[in-house]
C-alpha positions as CSV (number, residue, x, y, z in Angstrom):
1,X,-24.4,-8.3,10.8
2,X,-22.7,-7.0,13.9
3,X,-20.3,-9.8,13.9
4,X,-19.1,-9.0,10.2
5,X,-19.0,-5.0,11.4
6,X,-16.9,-5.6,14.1
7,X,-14.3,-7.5,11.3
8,X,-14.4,-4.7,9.1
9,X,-14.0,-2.8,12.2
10,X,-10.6,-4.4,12.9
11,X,-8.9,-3.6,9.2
12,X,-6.5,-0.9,9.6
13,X,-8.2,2.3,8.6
14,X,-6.0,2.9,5.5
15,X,-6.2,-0.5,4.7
16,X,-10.1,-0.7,5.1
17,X,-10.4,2.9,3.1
18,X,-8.3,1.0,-0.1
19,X,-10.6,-1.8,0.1
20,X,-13.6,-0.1,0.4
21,X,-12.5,1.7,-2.1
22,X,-11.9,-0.8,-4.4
23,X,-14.9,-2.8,-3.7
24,X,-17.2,0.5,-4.3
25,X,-15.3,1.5,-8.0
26,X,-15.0,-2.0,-9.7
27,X,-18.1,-3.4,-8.5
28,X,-19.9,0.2,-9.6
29,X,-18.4,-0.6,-13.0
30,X,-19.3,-4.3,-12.9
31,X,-23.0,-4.0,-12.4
32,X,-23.3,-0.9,-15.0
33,X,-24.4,1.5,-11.7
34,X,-21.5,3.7,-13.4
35,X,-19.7,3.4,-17.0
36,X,-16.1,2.7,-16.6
37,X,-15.8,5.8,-18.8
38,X,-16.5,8.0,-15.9
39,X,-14.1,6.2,-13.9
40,X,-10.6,6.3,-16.0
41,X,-8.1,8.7,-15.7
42,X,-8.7,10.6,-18.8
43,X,-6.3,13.8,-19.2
44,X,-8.2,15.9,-21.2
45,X,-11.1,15.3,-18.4
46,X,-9.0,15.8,-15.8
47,X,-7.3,19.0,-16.2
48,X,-9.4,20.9,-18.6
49,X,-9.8,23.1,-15.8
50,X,-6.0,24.0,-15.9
51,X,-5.8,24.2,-19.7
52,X,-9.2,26.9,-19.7
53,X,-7.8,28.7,-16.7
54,X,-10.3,31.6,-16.7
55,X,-12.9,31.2,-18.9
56,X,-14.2,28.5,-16.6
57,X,-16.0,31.9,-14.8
58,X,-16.8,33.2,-18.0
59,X,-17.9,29.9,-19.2
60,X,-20.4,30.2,-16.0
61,X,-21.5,33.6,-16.5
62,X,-22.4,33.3,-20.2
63,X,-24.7,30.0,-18.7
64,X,-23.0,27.6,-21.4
65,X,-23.5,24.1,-20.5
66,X,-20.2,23.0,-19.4
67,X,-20.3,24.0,-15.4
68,X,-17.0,23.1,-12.7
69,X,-18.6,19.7,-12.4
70,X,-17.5,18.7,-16.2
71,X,-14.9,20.7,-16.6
72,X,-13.0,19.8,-13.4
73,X,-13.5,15.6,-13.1
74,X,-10.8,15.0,-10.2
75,X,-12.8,12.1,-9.1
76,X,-10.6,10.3,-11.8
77,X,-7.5,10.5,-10.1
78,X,-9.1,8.4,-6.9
79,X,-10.9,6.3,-9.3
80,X,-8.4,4.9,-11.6
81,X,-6.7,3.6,-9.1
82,X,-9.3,1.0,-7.8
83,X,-10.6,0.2,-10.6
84,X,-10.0,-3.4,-10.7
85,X,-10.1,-6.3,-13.5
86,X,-13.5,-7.4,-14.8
87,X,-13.1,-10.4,-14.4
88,X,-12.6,-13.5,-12.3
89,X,-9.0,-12.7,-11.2
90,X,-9.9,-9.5,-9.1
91,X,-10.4,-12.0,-6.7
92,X,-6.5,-12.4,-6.7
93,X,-6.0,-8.4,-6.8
94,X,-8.6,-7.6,-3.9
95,X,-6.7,-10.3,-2.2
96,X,-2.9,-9.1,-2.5
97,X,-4.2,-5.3,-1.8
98,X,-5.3,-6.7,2.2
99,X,-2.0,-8.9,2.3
100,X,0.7,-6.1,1.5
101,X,-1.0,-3.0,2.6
102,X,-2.5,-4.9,6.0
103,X,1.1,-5.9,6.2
104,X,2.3,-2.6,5.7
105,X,0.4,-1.2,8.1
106,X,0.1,-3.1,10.8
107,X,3.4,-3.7,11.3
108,X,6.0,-1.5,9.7
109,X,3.2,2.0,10.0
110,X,2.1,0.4,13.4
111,X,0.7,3.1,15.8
112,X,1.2,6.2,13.0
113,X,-1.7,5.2,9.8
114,X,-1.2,8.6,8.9
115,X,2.0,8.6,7.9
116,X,1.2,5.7,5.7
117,X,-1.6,7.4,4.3
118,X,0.5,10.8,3.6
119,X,3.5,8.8,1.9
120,X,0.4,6.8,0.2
121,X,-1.2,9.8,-1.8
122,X,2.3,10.5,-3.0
123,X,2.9,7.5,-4.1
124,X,-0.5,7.7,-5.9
125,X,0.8,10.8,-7.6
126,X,3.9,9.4,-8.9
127,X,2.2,6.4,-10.2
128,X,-0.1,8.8,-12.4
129,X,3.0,10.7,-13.8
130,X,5.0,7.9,-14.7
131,X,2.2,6.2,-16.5
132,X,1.6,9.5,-18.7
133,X,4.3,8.4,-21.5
134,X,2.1,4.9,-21.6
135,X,-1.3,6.4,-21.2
136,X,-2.9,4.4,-19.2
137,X,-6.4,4.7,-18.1
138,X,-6.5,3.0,-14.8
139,X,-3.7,2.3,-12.4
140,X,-4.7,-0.3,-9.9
141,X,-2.4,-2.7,-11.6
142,X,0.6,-0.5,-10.4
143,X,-0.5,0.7,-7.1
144,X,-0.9,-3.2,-6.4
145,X,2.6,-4.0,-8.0
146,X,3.9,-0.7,-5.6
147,X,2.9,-2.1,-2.6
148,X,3.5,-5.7,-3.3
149,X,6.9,-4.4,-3.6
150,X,7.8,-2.0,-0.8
151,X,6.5,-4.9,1.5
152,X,8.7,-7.6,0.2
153,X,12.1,-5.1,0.2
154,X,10.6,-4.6,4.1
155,X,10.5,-8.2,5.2
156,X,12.9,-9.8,7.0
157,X,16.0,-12.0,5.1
158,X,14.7,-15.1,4.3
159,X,11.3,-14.7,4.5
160,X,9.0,-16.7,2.1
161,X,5.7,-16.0,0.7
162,X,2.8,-17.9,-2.0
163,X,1.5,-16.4,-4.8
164,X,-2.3,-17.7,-5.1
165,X,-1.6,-20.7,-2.3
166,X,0.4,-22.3,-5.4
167,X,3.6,-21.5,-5.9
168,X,6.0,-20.7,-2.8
169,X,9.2,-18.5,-3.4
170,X,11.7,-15.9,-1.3
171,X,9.4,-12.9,-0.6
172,X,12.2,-10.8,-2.7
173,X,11.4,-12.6,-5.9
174,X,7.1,-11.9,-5.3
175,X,7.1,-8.5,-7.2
176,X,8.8,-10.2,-9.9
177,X,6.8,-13.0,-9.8
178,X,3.9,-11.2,-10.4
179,X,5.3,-9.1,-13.1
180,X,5.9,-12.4,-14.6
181,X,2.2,-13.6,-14.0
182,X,1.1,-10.6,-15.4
183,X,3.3,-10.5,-19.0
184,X,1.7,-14.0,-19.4
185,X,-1.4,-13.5,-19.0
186,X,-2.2,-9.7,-20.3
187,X,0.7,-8.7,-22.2
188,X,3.0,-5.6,-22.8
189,X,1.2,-3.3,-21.8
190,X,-0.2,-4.4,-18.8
191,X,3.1,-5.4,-17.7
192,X,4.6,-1.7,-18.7
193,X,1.7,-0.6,-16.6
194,X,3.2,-3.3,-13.2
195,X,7.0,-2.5,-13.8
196,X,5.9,1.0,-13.7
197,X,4.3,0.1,-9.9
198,X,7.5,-1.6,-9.5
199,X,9.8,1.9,-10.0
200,X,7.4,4.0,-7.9
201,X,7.1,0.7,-5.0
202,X,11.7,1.1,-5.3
203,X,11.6,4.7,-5.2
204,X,9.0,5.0,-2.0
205,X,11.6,2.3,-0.6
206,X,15.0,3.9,-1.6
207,X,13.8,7.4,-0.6
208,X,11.9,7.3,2.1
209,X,13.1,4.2,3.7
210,X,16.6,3.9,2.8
211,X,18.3,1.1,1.0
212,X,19.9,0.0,3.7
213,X,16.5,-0.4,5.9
214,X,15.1,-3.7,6.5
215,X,12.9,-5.8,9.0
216,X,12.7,-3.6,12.1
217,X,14.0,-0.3,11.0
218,X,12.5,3.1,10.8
219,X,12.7,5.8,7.6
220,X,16.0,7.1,7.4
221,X,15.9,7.7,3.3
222,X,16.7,11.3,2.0
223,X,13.3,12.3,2.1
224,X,12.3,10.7,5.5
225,X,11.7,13.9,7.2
226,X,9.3,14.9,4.7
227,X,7.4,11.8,4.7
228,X,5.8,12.5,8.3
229,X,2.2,13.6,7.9
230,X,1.2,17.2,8.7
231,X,-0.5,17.4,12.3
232,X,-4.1,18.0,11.4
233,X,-3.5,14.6,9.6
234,X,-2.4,13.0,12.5
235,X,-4.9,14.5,14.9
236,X,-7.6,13.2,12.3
237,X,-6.3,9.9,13.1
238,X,-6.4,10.5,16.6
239,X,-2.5,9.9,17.1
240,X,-0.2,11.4,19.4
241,X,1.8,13.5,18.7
242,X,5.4,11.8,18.1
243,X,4.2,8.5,18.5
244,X,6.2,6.4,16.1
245,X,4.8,2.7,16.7
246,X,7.0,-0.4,17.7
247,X,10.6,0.4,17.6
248,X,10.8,-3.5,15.7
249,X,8.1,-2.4,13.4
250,X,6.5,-6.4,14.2
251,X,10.0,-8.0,14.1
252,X,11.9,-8.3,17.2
253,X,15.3,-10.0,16.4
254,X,16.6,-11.7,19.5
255,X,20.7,-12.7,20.0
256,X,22.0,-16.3,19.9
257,X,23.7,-15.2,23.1
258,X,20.0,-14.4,24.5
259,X,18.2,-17.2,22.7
260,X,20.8,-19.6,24.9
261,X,20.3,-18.4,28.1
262,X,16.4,-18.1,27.8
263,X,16.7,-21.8,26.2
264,X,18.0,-23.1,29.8
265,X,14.8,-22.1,31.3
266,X,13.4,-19.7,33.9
267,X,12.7,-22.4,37.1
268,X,14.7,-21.6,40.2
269,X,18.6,-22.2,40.2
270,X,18.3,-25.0,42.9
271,X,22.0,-25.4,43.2
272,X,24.6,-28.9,41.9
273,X,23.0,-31.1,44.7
274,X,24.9,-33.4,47.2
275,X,25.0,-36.8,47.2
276,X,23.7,-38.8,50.4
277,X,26.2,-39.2,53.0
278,X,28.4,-36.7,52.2
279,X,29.5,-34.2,54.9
């Protein structure tokens, strides 16, 4: 038990809260400990508060039935997005949710978690408004397709990644890939649900990142500077403040000139030599 602790224990802490996360919602549904019901985003649920405004106090005073608990179901927001597949494949979603966000945070968020968990919850957000017009009820699907995709537009040129251990591609054709995988095998809408992960996984790229950002670089997008977490969040992570991470963000990208001369080896320079019986 301590030895499967201390793994856990060495997940990235945003990484570790998704898959907790995840773990907790979908296998809540799958044993019937919770109905999925209560877990969906459900607008009417979710912001009756706003829509009664004040009669939520009056609603209280009067001692009607409905209490902040009912009206006001924000839990919905956090749950739809970890509520996973019922079936076999979660598997395959738990799965790519370690690869791309343990990717994303240990090496391009390296040293500063909370500044991938500020830019995170945003992301979050924008997921839930742009699948209003489609209604969805649960948006793992395109927080997985988000991160799958601000990874790949982050890895190096060239790079190559596998989809399942089957099928081996360039890491830039992944997100479509699995946008593929998913029109196959679930249809429209599911797939309207992944491209919609795929706009929000460009825009966190474009914006915050910068289109010309790749392997190694920092945020320099149009809203970089207000993609640094606030300070209490950084002091709950226990960073310093203004520590930024690895300047190569895991990718260190040495010359040809360099790569020769460390190619010739590091022994002592013991000179051309003489040969015997020369003066």
């Amino acid at each position: 038990m301590a030895d499967l602790v201390a793994e856990v224990r060495k997940i990235p802490p945003v990484t570790r809260f998704l898959l907790g996360s995840s773990l907790g919602v979908t296998l809540a549904a799958r044993l019937n400990i919770v109905s999925p019901y209560n877990l969906v985003f459900l607008k009417e649920h979710v912001t009756r508060q706003l829509e009664v405004g004040t009669s939520v106090i009056l609603a209280v005073a009067v001692n009607q039935q409905d209490t902040f608990l009912t009206l006001l179901q924000l839990w919905r927001l956090h749950t739809s997005m970890f509520l996973g597949s019922m079936q076999f494949d979660y598997i395959f979603e738990l799965a790519m949710l370690y690869r791309n966000s343990n990717s994303l945070e240990t090496m391009y968020y390296q040293g500063r978690s909370s500044d991938y968990a500020w830019q995170l919850v945003f992301a979050c957000l924008a997921i839930i408004l742009v699948n209003r017009p489609l209604g969805s009820w649960s948006h793992n699907r395109p927080l997985l397709h988000a991160l799958t995709y601000l990874s790949c537009a982050l890895a190096p040129p060239g790079a190559q990644s596998s989809i399942m251990g089957l099928l081996t591609l360039p890491v830039a054709y992944v997100p479509y890939a699995m946008l593929g995988m998913d029109l196959l095998a679930s249809g429209m809408d599911v797939a309207a649900q992944s491209v919609s992960g795929l706009v929000v996984g460009h825009l966190w790229w474009w914006l915050i990142w910068g289109a010309n950002t790749g392997a190694g670089g920092m945020e320099r997008g149009p809203l970089a500077d207000y993609a640094r977490a606030p300070r209490w969040l950084r002091n709950w992570f226990g960073e310093r403040e203004g520590a930024r991470g690895s300047s190569g963000a895991g990718y260190h990208v040495v010359p040809p000139r360099r790569q020769q001369m460390s190619a010739r080896g590091t022994g002592h320079n013991w000179g051309a030599g003489r040969r015997l019986g020369d003066s």
